[in-house]
C-alpha positions, 0 to 999 in steps of 0.5 A: 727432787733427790734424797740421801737415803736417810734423809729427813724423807726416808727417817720420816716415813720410818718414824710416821709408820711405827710412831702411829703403832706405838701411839697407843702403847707408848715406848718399849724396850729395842729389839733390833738397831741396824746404822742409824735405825732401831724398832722397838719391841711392841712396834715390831709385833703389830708390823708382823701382825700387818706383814702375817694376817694378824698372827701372833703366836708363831714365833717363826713369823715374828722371827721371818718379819725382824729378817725382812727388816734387818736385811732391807735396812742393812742394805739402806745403811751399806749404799748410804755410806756411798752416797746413795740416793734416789728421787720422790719418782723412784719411791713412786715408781716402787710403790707402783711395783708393789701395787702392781704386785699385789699389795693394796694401795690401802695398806698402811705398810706401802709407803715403808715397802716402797723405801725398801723397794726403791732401795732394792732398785737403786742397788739392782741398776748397778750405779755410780754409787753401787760399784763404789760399794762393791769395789770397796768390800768385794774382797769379802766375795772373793769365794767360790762354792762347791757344790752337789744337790739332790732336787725333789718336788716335795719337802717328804721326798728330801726328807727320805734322801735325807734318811738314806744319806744317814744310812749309808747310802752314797749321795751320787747314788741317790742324785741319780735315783731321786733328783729331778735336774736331769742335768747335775742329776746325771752327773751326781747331783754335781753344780760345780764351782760358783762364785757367791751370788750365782745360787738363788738365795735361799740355796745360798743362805743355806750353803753358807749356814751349812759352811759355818756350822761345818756341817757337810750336807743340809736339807730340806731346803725349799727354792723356786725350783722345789726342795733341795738336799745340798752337799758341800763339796769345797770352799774355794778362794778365787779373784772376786768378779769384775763389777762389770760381770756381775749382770744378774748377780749384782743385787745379790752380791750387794745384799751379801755385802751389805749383811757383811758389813753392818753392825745389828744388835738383835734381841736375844729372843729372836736368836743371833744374826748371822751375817754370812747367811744374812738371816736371823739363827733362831735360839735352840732350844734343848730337848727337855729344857 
């Protein structure tokens, strides 16, 4: 059997899970609305108490758990604008991936995740479907990102390059110095130019977040590879790629699309959603405030 991504299937299992949370405390006010779907306040706060361990006053957690889902159900909403669907064996599928990964097949949380995680799979195979998407929006890709980093092993050592950049020190010298890629390190800290979705994606979200704010260089930033102090060097227009050079970068680019081109109404609590980095900017709150 195949399903539309928000068929009856898909909205039943959203309904189900955060119905039974709100069972108890009955309705409350919306705090985000991606498309179709909204999750109210008092549902959100018990997902983020299964999603954290129970933890419920550490606002970045909250904050972390309203990104995961806006981001997965803005990429639902953009492939099913084009027609996207998958089969109950491709939910099946991407609940044995997660419980392969680690998550308990008890959890009340795996019939949601294994939506999001079959939708993540559809984009990743590149379909039909999926170059429609991209073909349509790629235009919004058309850039090239130039950057230089500074790479540590800690979060302590970026903060130190951090400093000697507000020094005065030049960030060449201290790439040199400081960064453990031997290869951008020797030419300092140069990445070159790289269209959209090369980077792994907190690298990327902070470039972009970087881009937008007109803020030169930006750091700490934790990734795979260590903790990054990244320099924006230049922004440049290019051709977007070919669907069919995307390789690896295909899932990527669709999840920037799809931030790009969803409305999502967040409550101000939170912050605001940007949807050039694809992730929630927290409120700021002043010093003295």
């Amino acid at each position: 059997m195949t399903v539309n991504l928000f068929s009856k299937i898909f909205k039943g299992l959203i309904a189900s899970f955060f119905a039974s949370l709100l069972l108890s405390c009955g309705g409350s006010q919306v705090d985000i609305e991606v498309g179709e779907i909204q999750i109210e306040r008092k549902a959100l706060i018990e997902w983020n108490e299964e999603r954290t361990g129970g933890d419920t006053s550490d606002m970045s957690l909250l904050i972390g758990t309203a990104t995961e889902w806006i981001q997965n159900q803005a990429l639902a909403d953009f492939l099913s604008d084009y027609g996207a669907t998958f089969s109950e064996a491709d939910i099946e599928k991407a609940r044995n991936q997660l419980v392969a990964g680690g998550l308990s097949d008890s959890d009340p949380r795996l019939n949601f995740y294994s939506e999001w995680q079959a939708i993540r799979n559809f984009a990743a195979e590149g379909g039909p479907e999926v170059r429609s998407a991209y073909e349509a929006n790629k235009g919004l890709l058309g850039y090239e990102l130039c950057t230089s980093h500074v790479l540590t092993n800690t979060r302590e050592e970026a903060l130190e390059v951090m400093e000697l950049l507000d020094s005065g020190q030049k960030f060449e010298d201290l790439a040199l110095t400081f960064s453990i890629d031997p290869g951008s390190g020797a030419d300092g800290g140069s990445l070159g130019c790289v269209p959209l979705g090369a980077f792994v994606p907190s690298f990327e979200r902070a470039v972009l977040g970087a881009i937008k704010a007109s803020v030169e260089v930006v750091g700490p930033v934790g990734s795979p590879f260590g903790f990054h102090v990244i320099r924006v060097n230049e922004v440049s227009v290019v051709e977007p790629a070919a669907f069919e050079e995307q390789g690896e970068g295909l899932f990527m680019s669709i999840v920037h699309l799809s931030s790009l081109t969803r409305e999502v109404d967040l409550d101000g609590r939170y912050g605001t959603w940007d949807p050039v980095a694809g992730q929630i900017e927290p409120v700021r709150i002043s010093e003295g405030s």
